[in-house]
C-alpha positions as CSV (number, residue, x, y, z in Angstrom):
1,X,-14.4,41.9,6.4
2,X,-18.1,41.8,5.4
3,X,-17.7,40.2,2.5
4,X,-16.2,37.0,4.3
5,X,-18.7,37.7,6.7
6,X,-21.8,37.7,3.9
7,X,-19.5,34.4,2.6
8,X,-20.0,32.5,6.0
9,X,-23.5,33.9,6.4
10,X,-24.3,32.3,3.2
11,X,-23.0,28.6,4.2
12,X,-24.9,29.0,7.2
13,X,-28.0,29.4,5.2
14,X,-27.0,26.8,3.2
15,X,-27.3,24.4,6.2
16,X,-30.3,25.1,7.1
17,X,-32.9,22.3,5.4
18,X,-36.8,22.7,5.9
19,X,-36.9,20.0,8.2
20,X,-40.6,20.0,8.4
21,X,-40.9,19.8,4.6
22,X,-39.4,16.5,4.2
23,X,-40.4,12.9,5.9
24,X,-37.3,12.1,8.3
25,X,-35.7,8.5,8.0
26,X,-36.7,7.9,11.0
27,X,-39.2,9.8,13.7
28,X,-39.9,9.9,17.6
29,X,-42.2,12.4,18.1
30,X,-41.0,15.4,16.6
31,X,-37.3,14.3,16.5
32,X,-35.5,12.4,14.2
33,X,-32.8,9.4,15.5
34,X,-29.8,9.5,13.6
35,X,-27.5,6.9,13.2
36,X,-24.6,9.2,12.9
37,X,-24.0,12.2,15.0
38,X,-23.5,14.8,12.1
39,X,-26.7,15.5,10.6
40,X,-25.1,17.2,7.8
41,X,-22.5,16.6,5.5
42,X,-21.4,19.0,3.6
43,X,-18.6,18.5,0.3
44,X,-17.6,22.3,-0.4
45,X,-16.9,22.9,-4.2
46,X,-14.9,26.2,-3.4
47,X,-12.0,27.1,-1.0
48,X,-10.8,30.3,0.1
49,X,-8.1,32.3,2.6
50,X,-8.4,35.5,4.0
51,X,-6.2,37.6,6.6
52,X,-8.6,37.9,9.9
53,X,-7.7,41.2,12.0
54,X,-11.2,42.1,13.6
55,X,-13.9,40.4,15.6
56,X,-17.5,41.4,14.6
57,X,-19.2,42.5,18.1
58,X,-21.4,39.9,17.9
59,X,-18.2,37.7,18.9
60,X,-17.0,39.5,21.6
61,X,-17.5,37.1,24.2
62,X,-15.8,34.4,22.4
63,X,-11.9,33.9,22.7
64,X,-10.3,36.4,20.1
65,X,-8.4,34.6,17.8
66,X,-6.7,37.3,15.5
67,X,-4.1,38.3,13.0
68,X,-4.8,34.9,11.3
69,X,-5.5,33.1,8.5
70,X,-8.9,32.2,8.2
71,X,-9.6,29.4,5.8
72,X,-13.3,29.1,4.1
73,X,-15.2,26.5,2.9
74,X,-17.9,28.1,0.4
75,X,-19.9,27.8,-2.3
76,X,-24.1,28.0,-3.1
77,X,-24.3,24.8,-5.0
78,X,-22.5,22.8,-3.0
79,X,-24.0,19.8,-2.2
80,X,-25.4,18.7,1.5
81,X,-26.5,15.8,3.0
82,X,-28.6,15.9,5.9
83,X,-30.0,13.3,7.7
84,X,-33.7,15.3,7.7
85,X,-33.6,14.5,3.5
86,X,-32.7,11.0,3.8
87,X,-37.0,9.8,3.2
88,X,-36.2,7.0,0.8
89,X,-33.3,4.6,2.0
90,X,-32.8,4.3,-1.7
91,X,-32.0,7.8,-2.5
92,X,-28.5,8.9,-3.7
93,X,-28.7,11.1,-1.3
94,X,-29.3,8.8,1.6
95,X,-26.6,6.3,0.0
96,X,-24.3,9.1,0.3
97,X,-24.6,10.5,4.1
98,X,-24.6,6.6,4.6
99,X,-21.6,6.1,2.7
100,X,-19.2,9.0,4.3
101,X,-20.8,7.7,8.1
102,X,-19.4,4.6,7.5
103,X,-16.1,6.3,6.1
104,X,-16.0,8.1,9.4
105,X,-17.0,5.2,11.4
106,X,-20.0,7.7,12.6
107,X,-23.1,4.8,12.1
108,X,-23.9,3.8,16.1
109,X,-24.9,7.3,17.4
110,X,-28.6,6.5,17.6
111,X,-30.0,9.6,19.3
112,X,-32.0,12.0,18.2
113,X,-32.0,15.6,16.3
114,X,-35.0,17.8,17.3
115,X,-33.5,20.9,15.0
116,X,-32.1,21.4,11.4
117,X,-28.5,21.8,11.2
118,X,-27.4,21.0,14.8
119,X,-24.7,19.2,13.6
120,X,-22.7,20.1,10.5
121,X,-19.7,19.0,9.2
122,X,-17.0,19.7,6.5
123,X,-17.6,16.1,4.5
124,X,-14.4,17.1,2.0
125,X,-11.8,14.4,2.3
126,X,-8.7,17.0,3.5
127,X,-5.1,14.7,3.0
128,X,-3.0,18.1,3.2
129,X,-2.4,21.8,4.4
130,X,0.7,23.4,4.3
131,X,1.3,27.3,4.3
132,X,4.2,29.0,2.3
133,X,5.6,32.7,2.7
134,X,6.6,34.7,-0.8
135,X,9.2,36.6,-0.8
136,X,9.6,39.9,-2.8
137,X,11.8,37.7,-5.7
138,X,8.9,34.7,-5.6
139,X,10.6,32.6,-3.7
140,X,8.6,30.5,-1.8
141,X,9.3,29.1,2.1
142,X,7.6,26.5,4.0
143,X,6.4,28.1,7.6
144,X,4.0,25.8,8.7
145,X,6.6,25.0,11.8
146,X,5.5,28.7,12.5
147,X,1.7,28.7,12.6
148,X,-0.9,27.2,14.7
149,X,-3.7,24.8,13.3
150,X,-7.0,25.4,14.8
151,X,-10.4,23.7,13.9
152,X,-13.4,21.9,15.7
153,X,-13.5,18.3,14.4
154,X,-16.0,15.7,15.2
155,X,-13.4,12.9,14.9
156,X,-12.9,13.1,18.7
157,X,-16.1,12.3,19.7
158,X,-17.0,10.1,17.6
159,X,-13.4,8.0,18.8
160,X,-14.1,8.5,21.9
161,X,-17.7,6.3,21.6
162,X,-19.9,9.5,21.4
163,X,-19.2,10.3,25.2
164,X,-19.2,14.0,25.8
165,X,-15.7,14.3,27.8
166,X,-12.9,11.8,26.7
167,X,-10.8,13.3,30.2
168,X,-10.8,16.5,32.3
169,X,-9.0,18.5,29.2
170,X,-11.3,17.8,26.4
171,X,-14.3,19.3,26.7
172,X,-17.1,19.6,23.5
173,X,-19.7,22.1,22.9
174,X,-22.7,22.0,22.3
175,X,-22.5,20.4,18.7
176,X,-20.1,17.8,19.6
177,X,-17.0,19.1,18.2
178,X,-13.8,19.6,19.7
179,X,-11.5,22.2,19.2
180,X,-8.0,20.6,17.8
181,X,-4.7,23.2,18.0
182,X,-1.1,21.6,17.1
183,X,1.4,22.8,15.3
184,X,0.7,23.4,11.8
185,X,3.6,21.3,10.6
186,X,2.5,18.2,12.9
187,X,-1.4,17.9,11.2
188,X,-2.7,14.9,10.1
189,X,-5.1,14.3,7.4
190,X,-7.4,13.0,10.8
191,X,-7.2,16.2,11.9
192,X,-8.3,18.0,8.9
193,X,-11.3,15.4,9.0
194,X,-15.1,16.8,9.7
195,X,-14.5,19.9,10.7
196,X,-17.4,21.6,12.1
197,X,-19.3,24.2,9.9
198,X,-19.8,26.7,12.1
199,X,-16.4,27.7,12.4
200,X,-14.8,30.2,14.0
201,X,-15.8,34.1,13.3
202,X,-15.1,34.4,9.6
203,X,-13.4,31.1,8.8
204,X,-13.6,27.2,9.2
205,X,-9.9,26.4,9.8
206,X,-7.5,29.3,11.5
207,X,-3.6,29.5,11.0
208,X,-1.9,31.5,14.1
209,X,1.3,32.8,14.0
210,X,3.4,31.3,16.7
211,X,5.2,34.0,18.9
212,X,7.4,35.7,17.8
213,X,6.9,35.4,14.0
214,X,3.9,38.0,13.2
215,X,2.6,37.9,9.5
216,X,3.1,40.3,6.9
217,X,3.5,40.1,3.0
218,X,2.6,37.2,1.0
219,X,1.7,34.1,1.8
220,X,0.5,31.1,-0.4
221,X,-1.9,28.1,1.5
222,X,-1.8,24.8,0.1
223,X,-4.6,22.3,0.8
224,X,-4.6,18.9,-0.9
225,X,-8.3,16.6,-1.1
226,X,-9.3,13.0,-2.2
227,X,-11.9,13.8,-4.9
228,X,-14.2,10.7,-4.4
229,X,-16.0,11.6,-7.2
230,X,-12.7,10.8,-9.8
231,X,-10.9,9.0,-7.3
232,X,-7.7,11.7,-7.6
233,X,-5.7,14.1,-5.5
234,X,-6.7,18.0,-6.1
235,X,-5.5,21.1,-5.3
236,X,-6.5,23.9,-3.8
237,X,-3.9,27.0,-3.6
238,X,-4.8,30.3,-2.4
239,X,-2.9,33.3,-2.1
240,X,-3.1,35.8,1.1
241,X,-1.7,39.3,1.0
242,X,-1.2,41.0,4.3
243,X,-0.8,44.8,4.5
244,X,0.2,46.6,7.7
């Protein structure tokens, strides 16, 4: 558990630009406006799975989501694109938080940031995610009918014309993001879209076993992304090994 805790820790680092080191795109005051209301993209280069069953004390106020699978979205050098860098228009990197905004439609916020990293968002381009059990012969079984998907997305918002309550059910928090939980089976590739870096105690995206089925043995997670940098489908697999 403290390794995927030192592994989350070190995204959150990595989200963290020197704001005052860098001349904004755009300043009032001390804050910067933003066009688009994720300040960060973020395109992970590394993918992992592990079995959640304990909340750090920190989180002990928060809703306890356990016996899970906590999907991660990792990696040091993976690139980030935050709207505190953007300087020169020109950049690649400007070009590039401008590009996936517009992919997103996310280009008429026009409010401002007054922190680094308020908002931050999982810029990978998800199509997939479907979770498989392994029997002891290697047979494998689709159980995503059986599991919970739970993320915080910034799609909502950002549909729902950057208003902070779309009706009395859907509430955000404080960075905007709203907390999506279907069926695993029923997902779309909108709702594997910008999912909110911050995550949820040692993962981004959480699988919960629907009651009655408990996990327990083997199971294999697949999650399928657009690569825009060749244009193809990739892969992601990762195996989960859950001991009682």
């Amino acid at each position: 558990m403290k390794k995927h805790l030192l592994l989350l820790l070190g995204v959150t680092f990595l989200l963290m630009p020197l704001a005052c080191k860098h001349k904004p795109d755009h300043v009032v005051g001390d804050c910067t406006v933003s066009y688009s209301c994720v300040e960060s993209y973020c395109i992970f280069n590394r993918i992992e799975a592990h079995y959640l069953d304990a909340i750090p004390d920190d989180y002990v106020h928060m809703p306890h989501y356990l016996n899970c699978i906590a999907i991660v979205c990792a990696g040091a050098d993976s690139p980030v694109y935050n709207i505190f860098f953007l300087g020169d228009k020109k950049s690649e990197g400007a070009k590039m938080h401008r590009m996936i905004a517009e992919e997103y439609n996310d280009t008429s916020y026009n409010r401002s940031f007054c922190e680094p990293a308020q908002n931050a968002a999982i810029a990978n381009r998800f199509n997939s995610l479907v979770c498989y059990k392994i029997d002891r012969n290697g047979v494998e079984t689709d159980i995503s009918d059986k599991l919970t998907y739970i993320a915080k997305s910034f799609i909502p918002f950002i549909e729902n014309g950057y208003k902070e309550e779309s009706n009395a059910k859907q509430k955000y928090d404080t960075f905007k993001s709203f907390e999506i939980k279907k069926v695993l089976s029923k997902i779309t590739s909108k709702d594997l879209a910008l999912i909110d870096c911050h995550g949820y105690y040692g993962g981004h995206i959480l699988l919960q076993p629907i009651a009655p089925y408990k996990l327990e043995g083997q199971y294999k997670v697949v999650l399928k992304e657009y690569d825009r940098a060749t244009k193809k489908e990739k892969t992601h697999e990762m195996l989960v090994k859950i001991s009682k």
